[in-house]
Backbone as CSV, one residue per row, in Angstrom:
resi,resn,N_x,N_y,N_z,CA_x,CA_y,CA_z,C_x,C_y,C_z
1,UNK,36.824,68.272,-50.878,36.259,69.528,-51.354,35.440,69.320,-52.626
2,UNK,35.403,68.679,-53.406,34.802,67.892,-55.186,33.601,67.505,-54.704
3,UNK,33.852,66.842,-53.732,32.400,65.913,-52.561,31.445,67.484,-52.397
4,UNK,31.865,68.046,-51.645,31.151,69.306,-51.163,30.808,69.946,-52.114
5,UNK,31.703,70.494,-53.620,31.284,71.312,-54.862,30.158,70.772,-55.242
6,UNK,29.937,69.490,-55.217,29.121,68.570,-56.260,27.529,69.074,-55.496
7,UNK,27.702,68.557,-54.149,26.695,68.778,-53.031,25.863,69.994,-53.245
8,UNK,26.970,71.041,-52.955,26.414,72.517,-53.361,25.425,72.811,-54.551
9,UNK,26.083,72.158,-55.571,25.637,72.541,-57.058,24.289,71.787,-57.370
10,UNK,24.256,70.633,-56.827,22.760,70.102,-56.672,21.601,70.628,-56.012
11,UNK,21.851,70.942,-54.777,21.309,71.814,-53.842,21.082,73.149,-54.931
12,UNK,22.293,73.618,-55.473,21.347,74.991,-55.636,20.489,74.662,-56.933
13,UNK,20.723,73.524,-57.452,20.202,73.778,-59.056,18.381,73.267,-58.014
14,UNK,18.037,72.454,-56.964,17.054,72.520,-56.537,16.272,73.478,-55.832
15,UNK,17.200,74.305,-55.125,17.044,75.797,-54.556,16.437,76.554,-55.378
16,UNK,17.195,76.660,-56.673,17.397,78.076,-57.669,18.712,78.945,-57.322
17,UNK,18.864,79.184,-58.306,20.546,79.829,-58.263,20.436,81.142,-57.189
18,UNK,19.366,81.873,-56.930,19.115,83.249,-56.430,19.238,82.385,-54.587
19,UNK,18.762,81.444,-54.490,18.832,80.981,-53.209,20.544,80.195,-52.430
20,UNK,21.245,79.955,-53.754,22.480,79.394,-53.795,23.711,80.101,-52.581
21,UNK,23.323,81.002,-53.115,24.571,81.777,-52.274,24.307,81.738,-50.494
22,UNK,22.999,82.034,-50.393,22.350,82.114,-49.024,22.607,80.460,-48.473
23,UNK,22.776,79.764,-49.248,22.506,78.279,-48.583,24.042,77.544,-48.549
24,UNK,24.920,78.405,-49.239,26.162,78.126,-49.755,26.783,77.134,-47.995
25,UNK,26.558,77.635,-47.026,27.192,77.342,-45.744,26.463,75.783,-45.342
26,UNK,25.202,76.156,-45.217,24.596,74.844,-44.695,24.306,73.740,-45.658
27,UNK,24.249,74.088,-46.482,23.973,73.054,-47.704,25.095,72.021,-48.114
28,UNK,26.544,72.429,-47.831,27.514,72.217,-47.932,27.664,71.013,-46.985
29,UNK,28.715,70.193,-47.640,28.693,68.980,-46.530,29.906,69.402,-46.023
30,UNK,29.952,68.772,-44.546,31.028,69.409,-43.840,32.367,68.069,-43.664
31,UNK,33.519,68.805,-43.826,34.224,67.903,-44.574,34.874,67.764,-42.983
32,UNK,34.869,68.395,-41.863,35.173,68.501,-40.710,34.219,67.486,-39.337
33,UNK,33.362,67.263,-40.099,32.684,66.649,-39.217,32.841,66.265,-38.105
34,UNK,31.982,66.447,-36.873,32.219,65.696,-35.356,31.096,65.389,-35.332
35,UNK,30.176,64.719,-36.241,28.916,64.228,-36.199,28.918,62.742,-36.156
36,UNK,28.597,61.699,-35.158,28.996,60.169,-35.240,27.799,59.569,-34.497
37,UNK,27.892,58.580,-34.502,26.797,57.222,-34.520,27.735,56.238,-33.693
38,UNK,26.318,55.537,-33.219,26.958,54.363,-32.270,26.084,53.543,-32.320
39,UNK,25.644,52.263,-32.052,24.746,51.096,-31.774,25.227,50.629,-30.076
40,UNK,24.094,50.053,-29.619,24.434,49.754,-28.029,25.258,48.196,-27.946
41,UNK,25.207,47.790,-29.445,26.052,46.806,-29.312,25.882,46.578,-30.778
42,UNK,27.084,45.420,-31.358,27.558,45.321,-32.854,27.483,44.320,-33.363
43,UNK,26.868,43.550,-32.543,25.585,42.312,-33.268,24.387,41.757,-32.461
44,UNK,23.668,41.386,-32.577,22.479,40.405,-31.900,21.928,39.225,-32.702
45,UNK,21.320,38.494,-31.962,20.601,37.369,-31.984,19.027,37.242,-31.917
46,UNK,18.498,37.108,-33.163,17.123,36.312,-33.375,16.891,35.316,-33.253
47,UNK,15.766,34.820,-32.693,15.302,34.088,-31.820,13.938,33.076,-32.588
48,UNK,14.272,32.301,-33.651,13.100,31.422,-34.080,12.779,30.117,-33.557
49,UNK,11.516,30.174,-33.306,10.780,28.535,-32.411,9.896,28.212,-33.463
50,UNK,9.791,26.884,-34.258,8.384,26.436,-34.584,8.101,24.936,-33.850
51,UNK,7.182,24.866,-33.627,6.312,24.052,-32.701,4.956,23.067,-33.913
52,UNK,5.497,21.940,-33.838,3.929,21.371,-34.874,3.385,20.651,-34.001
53,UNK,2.189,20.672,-34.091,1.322,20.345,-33.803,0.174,19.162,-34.250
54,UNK,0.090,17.958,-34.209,-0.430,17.039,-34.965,-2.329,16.610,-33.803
55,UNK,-3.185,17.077,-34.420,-4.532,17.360,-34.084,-5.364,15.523,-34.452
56,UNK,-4.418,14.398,-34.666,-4.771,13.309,-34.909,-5.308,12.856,-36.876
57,UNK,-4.847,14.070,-37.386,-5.334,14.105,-38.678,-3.969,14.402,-39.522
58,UNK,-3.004,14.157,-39.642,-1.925,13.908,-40.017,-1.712,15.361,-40.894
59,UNK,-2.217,16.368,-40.091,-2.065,17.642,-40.772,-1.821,18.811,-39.871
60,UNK,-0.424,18.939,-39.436,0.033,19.420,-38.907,-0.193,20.786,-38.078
61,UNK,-0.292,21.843,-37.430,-0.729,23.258,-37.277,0.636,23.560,-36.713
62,UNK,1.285,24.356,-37.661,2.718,25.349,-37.337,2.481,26.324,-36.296
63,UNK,3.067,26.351,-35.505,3.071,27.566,-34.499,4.647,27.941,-34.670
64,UNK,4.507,29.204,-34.985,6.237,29.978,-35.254,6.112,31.500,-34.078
65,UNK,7.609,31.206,-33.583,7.397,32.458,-33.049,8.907,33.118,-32.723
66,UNK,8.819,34.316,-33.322,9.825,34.799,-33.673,10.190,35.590,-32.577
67,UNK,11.338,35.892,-32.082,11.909,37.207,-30.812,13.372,37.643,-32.164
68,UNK,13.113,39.241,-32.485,13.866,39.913,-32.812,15.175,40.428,-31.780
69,UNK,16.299,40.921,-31.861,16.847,41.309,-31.454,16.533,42.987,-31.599
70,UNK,16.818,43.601,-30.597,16.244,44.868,-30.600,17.822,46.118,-30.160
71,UNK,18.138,46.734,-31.760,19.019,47.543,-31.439,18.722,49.009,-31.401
72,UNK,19.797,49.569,-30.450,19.589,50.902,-29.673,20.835,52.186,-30.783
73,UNK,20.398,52.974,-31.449,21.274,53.750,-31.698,21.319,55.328,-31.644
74,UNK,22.298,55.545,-31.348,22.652,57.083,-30.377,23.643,57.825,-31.551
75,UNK,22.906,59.124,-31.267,24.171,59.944,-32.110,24.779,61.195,-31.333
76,UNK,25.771,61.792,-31.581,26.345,62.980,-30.972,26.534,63.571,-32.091
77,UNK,26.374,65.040,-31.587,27.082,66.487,-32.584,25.923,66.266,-33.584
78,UNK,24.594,66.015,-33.970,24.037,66.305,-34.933,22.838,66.930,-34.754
79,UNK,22.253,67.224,-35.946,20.648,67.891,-35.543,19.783,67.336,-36.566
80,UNK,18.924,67.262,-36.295,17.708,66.570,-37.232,18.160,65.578,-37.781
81,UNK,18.635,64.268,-37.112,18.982,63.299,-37.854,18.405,62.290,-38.755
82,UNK,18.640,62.046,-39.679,17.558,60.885,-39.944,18.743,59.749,-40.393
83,UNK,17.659,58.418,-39.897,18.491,57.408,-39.820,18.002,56.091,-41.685
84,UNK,18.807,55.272,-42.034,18.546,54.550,-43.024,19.135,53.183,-42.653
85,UNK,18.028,52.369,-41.923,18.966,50.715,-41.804,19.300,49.763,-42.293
86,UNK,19.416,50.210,-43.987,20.150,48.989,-44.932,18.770,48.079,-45.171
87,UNK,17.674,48.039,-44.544,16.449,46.782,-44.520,14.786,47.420,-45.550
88,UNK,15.656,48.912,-45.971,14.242,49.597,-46.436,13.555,50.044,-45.294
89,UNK,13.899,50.097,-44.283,13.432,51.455,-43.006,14.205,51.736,-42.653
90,UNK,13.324,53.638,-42.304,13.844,54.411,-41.624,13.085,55.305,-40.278
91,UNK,14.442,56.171,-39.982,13.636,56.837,-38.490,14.211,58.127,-38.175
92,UNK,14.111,59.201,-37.685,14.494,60.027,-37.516,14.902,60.239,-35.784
93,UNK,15.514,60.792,-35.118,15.842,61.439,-34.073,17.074,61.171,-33.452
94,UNK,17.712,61.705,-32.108,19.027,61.797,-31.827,19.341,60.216,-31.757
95,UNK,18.442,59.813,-31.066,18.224,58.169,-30.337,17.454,56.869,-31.340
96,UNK,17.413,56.064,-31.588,16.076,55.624,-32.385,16.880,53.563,-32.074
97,UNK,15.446,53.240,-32.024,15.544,51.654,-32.115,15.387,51.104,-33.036
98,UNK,15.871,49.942,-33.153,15.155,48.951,-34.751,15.909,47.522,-34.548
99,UNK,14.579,46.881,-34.936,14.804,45.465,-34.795,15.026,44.660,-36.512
100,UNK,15.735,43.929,-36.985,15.793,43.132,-38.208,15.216,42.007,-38.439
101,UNK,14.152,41.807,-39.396,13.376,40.373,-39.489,14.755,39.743,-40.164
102,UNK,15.250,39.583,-40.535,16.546,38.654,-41.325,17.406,38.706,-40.967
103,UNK,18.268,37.786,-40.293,19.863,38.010,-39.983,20.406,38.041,-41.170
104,UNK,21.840,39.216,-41.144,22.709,39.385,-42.397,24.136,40.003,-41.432
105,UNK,24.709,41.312,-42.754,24.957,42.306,-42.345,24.410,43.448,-42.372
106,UNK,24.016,44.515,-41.643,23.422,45.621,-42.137,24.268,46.970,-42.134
107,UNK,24.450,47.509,-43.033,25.159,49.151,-43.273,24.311,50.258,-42.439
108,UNK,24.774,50.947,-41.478,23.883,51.691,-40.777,24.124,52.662,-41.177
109,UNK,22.873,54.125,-41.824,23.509,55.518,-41.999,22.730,56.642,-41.355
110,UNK,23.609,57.650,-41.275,22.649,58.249,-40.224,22.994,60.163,-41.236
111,UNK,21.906,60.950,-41.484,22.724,62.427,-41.990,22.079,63.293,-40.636
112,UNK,22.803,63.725,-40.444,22.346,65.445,-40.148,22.491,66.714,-40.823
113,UNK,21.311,67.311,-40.824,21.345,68.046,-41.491,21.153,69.341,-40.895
114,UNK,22.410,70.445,-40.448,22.409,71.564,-39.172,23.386,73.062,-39.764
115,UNK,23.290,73.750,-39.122,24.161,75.060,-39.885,25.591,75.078,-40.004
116,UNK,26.167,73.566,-39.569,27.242,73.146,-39.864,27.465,72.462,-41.387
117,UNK,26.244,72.072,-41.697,25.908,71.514,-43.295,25.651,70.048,-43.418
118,UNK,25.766,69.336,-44.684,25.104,68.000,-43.968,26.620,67.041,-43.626
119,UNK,26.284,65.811,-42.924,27.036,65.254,-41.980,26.250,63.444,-41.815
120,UNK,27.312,63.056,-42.521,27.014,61.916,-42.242,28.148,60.963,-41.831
121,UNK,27.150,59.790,-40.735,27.952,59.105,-40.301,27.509,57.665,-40.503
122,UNK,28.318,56.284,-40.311,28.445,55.212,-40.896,28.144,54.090,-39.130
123,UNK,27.562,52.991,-39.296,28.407,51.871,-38.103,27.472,50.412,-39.333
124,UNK,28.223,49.573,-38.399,27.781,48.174,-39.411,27.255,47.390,-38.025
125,UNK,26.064,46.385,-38.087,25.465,45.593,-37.320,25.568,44.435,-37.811
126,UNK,25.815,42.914,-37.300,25.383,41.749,-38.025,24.695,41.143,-36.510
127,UNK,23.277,40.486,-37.762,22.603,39.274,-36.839,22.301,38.367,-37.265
128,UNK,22.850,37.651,-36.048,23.213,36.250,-36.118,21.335,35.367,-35.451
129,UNK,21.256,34.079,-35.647,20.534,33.456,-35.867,20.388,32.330,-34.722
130,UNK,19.300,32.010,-33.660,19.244,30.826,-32.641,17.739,30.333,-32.956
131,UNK,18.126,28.938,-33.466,16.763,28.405,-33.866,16.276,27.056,-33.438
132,UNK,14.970,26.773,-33.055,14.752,25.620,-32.136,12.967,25.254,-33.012
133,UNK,13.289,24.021,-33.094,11.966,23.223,-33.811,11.652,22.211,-33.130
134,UNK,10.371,22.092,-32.457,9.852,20.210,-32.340,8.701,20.002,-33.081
135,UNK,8.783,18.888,-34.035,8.195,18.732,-35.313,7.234,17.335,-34.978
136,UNK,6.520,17.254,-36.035,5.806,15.908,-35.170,6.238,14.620,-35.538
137,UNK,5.545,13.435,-35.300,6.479,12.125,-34.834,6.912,11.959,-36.143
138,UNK,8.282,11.421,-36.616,8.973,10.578,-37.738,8.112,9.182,-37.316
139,UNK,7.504,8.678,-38.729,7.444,7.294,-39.138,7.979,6.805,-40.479
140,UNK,7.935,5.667,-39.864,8.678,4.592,-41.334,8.256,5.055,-42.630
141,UNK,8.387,4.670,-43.835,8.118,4.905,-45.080,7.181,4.340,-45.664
142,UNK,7.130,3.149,-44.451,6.017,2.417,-45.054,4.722,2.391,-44.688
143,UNK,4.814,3.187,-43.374,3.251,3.044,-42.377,1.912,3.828,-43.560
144,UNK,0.975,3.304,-42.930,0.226,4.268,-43.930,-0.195,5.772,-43.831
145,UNK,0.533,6.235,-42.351,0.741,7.845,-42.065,1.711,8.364,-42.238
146,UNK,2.787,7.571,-43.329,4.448,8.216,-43.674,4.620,9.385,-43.823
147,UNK,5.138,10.332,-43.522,5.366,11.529,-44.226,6.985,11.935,-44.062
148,UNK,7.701,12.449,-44.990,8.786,12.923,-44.820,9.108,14.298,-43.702
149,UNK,10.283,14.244,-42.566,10.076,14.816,-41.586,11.381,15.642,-42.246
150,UNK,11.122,17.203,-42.402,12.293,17.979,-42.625,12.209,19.163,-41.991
151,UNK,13.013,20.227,-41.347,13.129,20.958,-40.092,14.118,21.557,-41.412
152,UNK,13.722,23.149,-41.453,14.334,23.788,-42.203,14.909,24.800,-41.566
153,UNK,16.457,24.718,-41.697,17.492,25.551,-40.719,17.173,27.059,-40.977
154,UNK,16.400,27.261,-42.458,15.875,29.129,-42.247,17.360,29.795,-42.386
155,UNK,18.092,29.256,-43.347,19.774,30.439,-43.342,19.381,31.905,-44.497
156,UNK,20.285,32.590,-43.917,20.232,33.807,-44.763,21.246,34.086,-45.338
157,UNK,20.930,34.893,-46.787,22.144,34.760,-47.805,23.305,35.573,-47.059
158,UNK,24.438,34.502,-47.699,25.697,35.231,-47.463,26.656,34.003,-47.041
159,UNK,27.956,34.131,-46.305,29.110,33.480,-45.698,28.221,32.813,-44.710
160,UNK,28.116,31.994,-44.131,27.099,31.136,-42.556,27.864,30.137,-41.962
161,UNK,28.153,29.863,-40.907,28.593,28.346,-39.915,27.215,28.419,-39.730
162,UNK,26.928,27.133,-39.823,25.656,26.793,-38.907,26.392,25.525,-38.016
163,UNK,25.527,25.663,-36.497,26.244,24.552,-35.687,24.603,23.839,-34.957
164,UNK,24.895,22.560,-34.468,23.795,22.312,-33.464,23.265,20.538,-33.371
165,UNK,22.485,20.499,-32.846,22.093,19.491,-32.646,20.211,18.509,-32.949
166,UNK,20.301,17.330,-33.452,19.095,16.653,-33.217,18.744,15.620,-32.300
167,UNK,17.569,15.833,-31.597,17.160,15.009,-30.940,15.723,13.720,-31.410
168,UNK,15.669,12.785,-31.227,15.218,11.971,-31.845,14.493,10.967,-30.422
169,UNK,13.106,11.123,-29.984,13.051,10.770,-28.288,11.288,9.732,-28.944
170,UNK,12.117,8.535,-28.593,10.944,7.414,-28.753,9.631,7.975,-28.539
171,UNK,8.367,7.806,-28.848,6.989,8.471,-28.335,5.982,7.246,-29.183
172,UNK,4.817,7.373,-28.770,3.757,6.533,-29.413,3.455,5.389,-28.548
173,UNK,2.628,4.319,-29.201,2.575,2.705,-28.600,3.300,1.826,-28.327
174,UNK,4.594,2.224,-29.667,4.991,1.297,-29.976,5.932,0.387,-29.283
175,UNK,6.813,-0.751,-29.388,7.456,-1.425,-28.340,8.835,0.075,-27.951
176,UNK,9.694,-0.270,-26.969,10.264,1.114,-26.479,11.584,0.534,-27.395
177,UNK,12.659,1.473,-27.733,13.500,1.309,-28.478,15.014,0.338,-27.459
178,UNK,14.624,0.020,-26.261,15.591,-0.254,-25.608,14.786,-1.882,-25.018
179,UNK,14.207,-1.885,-25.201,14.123,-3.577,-25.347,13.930,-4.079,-26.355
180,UNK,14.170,-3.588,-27.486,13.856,-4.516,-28.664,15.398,-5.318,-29.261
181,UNK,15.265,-6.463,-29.947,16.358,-7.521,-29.922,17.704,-6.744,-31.386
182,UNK,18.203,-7.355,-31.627,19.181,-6.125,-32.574,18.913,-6.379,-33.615
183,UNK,17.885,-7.436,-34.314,17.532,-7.535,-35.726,15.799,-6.575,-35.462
184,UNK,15.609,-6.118,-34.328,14.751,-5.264,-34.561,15.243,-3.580,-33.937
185,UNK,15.883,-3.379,-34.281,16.708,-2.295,-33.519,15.880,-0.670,-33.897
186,UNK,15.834,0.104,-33.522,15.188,1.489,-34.143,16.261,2.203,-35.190
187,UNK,16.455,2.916,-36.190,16.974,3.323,-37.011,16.795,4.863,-37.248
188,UNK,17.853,5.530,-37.944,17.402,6.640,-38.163,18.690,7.010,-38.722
189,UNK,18.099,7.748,-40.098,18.781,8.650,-41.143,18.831,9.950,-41.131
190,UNK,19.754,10.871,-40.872,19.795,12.127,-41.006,20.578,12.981,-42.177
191,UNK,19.951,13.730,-43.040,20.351,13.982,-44.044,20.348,15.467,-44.044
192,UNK,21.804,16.280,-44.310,21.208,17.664,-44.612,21.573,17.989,-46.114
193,UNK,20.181,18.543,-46.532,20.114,19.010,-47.811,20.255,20.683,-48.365
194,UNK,21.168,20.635,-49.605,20.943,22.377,-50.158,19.717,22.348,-51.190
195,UNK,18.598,23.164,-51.272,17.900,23.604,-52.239,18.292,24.685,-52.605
196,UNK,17.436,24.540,-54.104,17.697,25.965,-54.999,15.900,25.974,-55.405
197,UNK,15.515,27.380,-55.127,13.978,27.150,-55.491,13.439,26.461,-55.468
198,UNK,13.442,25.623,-54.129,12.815,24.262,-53.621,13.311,23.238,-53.667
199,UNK,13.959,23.202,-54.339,14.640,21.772,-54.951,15.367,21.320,-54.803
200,UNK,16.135,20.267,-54.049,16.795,19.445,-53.503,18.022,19.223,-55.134
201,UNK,19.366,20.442,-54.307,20.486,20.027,-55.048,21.736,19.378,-54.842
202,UNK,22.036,19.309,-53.551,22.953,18.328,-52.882,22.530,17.709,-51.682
203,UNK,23.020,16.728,-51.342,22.634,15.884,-49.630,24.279,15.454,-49.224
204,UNK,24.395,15.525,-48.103,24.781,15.007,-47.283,24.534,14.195,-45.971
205,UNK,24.495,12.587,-45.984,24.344,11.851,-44.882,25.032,12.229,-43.510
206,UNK,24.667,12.706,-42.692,25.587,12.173,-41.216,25.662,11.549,-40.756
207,UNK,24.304,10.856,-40.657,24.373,9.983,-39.464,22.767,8.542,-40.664
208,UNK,23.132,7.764,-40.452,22.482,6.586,-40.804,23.084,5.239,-40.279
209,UNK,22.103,4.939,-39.149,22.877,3.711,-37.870,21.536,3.182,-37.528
210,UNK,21.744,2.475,-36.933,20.509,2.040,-35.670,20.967,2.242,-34.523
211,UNK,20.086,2.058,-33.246,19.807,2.389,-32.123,19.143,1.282,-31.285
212,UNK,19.521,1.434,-29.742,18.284,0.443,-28.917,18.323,1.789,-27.820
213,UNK,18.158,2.621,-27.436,17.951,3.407,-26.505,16.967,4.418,-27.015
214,UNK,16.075,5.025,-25.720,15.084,5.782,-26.296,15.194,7.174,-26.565
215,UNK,16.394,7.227,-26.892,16.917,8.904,-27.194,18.056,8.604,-28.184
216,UNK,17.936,9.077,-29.660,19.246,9.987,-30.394,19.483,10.651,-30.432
217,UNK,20.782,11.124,-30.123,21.896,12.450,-30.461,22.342,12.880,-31.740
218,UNK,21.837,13.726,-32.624,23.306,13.626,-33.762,23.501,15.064,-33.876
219,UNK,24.890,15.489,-33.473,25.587,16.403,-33.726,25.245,17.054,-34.956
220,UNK,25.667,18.217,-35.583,26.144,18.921,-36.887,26.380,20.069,-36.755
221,UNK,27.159,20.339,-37.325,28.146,21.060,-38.003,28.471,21.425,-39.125
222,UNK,28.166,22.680,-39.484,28.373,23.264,-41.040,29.609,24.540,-41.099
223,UNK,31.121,24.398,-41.304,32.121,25.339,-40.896,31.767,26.456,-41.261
224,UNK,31.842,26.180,-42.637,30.922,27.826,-43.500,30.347,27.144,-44.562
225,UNK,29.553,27.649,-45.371,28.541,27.264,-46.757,28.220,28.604,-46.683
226,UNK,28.531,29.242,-47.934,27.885,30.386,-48.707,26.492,30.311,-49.417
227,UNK,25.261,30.741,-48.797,24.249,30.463,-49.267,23.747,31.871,-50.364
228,UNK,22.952,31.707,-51.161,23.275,32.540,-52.268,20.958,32.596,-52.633
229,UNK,20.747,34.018,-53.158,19.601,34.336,-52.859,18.459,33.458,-53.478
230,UNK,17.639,32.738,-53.132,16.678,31.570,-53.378,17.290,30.363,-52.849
231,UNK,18.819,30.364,-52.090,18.704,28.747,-51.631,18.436,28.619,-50.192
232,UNK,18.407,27.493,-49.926,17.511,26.918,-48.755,18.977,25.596,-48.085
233,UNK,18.700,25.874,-47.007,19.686,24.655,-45.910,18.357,23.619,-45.421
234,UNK,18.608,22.329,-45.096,17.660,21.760,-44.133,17.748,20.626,-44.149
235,UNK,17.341,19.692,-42.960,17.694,18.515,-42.362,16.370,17.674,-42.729
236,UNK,16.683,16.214,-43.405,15.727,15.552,-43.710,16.129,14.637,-42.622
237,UNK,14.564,13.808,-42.001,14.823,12.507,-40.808,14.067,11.563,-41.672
238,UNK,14.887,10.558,-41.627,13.938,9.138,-42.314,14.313,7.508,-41.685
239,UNK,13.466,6.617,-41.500,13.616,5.668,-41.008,13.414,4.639,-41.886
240,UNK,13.750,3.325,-42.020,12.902,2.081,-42.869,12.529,1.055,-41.852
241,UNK,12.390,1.760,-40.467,12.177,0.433,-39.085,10.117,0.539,-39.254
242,UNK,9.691,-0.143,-39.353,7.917,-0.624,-39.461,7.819,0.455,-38.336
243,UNK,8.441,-0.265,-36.755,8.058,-0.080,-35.707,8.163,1.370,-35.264
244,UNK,9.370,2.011,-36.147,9.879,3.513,-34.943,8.896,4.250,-35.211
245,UNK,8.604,5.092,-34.068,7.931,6.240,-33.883,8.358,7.178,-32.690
246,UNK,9.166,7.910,-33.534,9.846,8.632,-32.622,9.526,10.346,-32.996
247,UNK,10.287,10.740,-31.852,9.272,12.839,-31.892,10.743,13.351,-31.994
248,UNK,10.996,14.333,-33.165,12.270,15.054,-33.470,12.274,16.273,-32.584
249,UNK,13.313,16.876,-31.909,13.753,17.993,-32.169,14.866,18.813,-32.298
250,UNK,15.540,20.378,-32.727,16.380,20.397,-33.000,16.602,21.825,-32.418
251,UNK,17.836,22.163,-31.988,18.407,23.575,-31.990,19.711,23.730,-32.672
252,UNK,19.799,24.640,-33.288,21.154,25.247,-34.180,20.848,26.860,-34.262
253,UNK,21.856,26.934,-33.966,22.530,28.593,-34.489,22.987,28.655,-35.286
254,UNK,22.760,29.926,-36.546,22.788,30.463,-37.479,24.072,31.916,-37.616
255,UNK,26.023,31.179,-38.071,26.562,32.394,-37.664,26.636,33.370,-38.829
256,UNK,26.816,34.600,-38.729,26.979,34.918,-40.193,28.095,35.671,-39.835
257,UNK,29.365,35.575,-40.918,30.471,35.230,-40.963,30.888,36.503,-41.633
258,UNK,31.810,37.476,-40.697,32.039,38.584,-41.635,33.350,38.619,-42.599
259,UNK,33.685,38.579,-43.539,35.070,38.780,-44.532,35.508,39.659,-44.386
């Protein structure tokens, strides 16, 4: 009832006191409510691909392409609803869609505003993250087209598992990774790094071995890591073999982890 006094008294001091009494019913929030909200489901999955592209000039062309998850939300018992999705948009009507560029959590709110008075109702959404990169060829450190190969997992702040895999698939001239003798073996370092405003603040090795077959596997696995606003997740590939020239790619999902 304090909730509703407060409501009233704002309302009328914007009304004018002469309009107060007349509005006393609808203006009032209704402490009875049968006004509620639903989503067609209580999380989804975004969908990021980047694709590079190497044009023979060691300067890459990014192709990114994003698929949103697209949620449906329905209300009962209200009138003129308008909706607020936690992302800085909004929408009005019984029904309304909306898709999230960022996986997180999002607070969903919805008021009506009807001669029952106003009425609001609550639901929570989280989206989660499926991401897939093929980047162009890893070479040695030493060739004179070296470049450092890093595939950035793209996490969003908060609690996260990230899970998934790299692939690492021989390509180029060079001799094939499965006939070469074991003092010339193919190699490969996988490193995932945390940044803070770019900047490389911890690493972790997984995997640093050699190889004679023309395909690597390396697993990973992140249980949870709390990422926090300006930092960055991402996988560095590096070799010290003259010869390798191999084509990365990777898929991992992005979970976000509710407390």
């Amino acid at each position: 009832m304090y909730a509703s006094f407060i409501a009233v008294f704002l309302m009328g001091a914007i009304f004018g006191s002469g309009s107060l009494a007349s509005n006393l019913t609808a203006l009032a929030i209704n402490d009875n409510s049968e006004f509620s909200i639903s989503a067609d489901s209580q999380s989804g999955t975004n969908y990021y691909t980047l694709v590079e592209i190497d044009e023979g000039d060691n300067d890459e062309d990014e192709r990114v392409t994003y698929i949103n998850h697209d949620f449906t939300f329905s209300s009962i018992g209200g009138d003129s609803v308008n909706w607020d999705f936690d992302d800085g948009n909004m929408a009005t009507g019984q029904m309304t869609s909306h898709q999230y560029d960022t996986p997180g959590v999002y607070f969903v709110t919805a008021t009506s505003l009807s001669p029952r008075g106003i009425e609001v109702a609550t639901t929570t959404v989280t989206v989660h993250l499926s991401g897939e990169a093929e980047v162009d060829n890893m070479e040695c450190e030493c060739a004179p087209t070296a470049k450092d190969t890093v595939i950035d997992l793209i996490p969003t702040s908060g609690s996260l598992e990230i899970m998934g895999y790299l692939l690492v698939e021989h390509d180029g001239s060079s001799e094939s990774c499965s006939l070469r003798n074991p003092l010339q073996e193919c190699h490969l370092r996988v490193i995932i790094q945390r940044t803070q405003s770019g900047n490389i603040v911890s690493e972790d090795v997984i995997f640093d071995n050699t190889f004679r077959s023309n395909e690597q596997v390396v697993d990973f696995h992140i249980e949870q890591i709390d990422v926090y606003q300006g930092e960055g997740v991402q996988i560095r590939l590096e070799t010290d073999q003259l010869r390798d020239w191999h084509k990365p790619s990777a898929k991992w999902d992005v979970t976000i982890l509710n407390d």
